[in-house]
N, C-alpha and C positions, 0 to 999 in steps of 0.2 A: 678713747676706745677702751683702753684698761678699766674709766670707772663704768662705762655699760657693763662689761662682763663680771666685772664685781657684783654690779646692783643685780644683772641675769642668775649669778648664782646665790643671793641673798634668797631674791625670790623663788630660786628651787628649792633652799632649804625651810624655806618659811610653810608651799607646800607636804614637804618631806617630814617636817617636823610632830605634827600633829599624829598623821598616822604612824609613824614610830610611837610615840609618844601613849597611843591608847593601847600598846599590846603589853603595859604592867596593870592596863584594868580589863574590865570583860570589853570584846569586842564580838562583832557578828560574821556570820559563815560571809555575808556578803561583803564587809571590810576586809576580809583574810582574802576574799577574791578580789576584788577590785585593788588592795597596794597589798599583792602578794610578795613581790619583789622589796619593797620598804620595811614590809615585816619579818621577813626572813630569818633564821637564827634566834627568833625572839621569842621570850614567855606569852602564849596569851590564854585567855580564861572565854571561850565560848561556851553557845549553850544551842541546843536543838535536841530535834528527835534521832533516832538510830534506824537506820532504813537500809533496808535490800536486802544484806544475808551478812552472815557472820563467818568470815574467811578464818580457821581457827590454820596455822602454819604449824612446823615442826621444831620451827628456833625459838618456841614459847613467846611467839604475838599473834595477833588477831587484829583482822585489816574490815572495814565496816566503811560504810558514809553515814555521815553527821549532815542532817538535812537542816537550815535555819531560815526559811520561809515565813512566811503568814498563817501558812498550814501546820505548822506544828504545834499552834495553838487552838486553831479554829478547822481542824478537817471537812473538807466540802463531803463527807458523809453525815455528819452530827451538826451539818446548818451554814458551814462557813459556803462565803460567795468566792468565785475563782477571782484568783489576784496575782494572775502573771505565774513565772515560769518554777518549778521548783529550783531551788538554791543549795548545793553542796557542797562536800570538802569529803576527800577521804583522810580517814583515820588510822592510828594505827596504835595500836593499846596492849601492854601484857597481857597475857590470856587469867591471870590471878584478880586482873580487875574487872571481867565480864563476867567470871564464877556464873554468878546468882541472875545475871540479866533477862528479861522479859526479852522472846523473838523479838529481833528489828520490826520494823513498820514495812508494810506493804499495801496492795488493794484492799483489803481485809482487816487488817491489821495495825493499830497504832503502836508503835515501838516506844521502848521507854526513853521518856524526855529528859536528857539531861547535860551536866555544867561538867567539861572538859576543860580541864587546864595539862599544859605542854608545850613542847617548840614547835611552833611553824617552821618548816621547814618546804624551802623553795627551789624545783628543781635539783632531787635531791643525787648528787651523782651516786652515792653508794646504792640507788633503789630507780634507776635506769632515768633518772629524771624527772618522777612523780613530785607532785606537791600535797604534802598532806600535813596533820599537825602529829606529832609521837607525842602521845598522851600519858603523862606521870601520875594522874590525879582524877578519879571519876566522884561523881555523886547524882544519884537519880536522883531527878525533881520531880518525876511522875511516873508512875508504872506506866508498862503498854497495857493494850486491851483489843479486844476485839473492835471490832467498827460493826453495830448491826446493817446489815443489807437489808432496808426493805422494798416492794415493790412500789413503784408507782400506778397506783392503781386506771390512773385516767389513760395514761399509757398505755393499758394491759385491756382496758376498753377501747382505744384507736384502734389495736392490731388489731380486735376481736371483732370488730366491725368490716374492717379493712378486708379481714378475709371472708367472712359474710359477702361482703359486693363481691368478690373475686367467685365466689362458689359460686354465685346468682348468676353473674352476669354468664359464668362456663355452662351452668345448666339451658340457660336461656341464648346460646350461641345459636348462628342461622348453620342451620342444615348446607351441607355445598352437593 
């Protein structure tokens, strides 16, 4: 019995180890989710876009989400194909190291891409139990930018048609 629960906890650690193990190199928004608990208390070096709004507080930080999807490379405006759900993490950063930042990312807008290093921090009791990383260290890899809107024109000839038969058919109603 003793040596099953030996070999049981070998092989949790053997699990447990790896993902420990990658938060002293870069890891992604989606490993800080999936062993948020494993990672806890630890360095780690992420990288994404900055999305939603920039929560500036009054104890001198500024609270944001760090999106690390497929999209923050390839935005389904500028060609990218969808590929499952967006992916995040809140942030939470001096306000000395957002100064100069391009607006986060939104519908409109690609926020600037960039490499956060800081602790993870899991269920954090002093911040009512959020999990997010406190970020020591920023460097943008990309400005934001705009995202042009443009129309789709085939589209914009369906409705145009569409309500075409809609007029006809109302002109050409039977008398009651």
């Amino acid at each position: 019995m003793s040596r099953c629960l030996l070999l049981a906890g070998m092989v949790t650690c053997l699990f447990a180890i790896p993902a420990v193990a990658m938060a002293d190199e870069e890891v992604t928004v989606g490993e800080l989710v999936d062993f948020s608990q494993e990672l806890a208390g630890t360095d780690a070096v992420v990288e994404g876009e900055l999305v939603g709004d920039y929560g500036f507080r009054d104890d001198g930080w500024m609270w944001t989400q760090l999106n690390g999807d497929s999209y923050v490379h390839e935005p389904i405006r500028e060609g990218g194909s969808p590929a499952g759900a967006n992916t995040g993490i809140g942030v939470r950063m001096p306000t000395d190291l957002v100064e100069h930042l391009d607006p986060p990312g939104g519908y409109r807008n690609r926020g600037p891409v960039v490499r956060l290093t800081g602790v993870w921090k899991y269920h954090d009791p002093e911040r009512q139990g959020e999990s997010y990383l406190e970020v020591s260290s920023l460097v943008v890899i990309e400005s934001g930018r705009g995202l042009d809107e443009q129309a789709d024109w085939r589209l914009v000839g369906v409705g145009a048609l569409l309500l075409a038969v809609a007029a006809v058919t109302w002109v050409l109603r039977p008398s009651e």
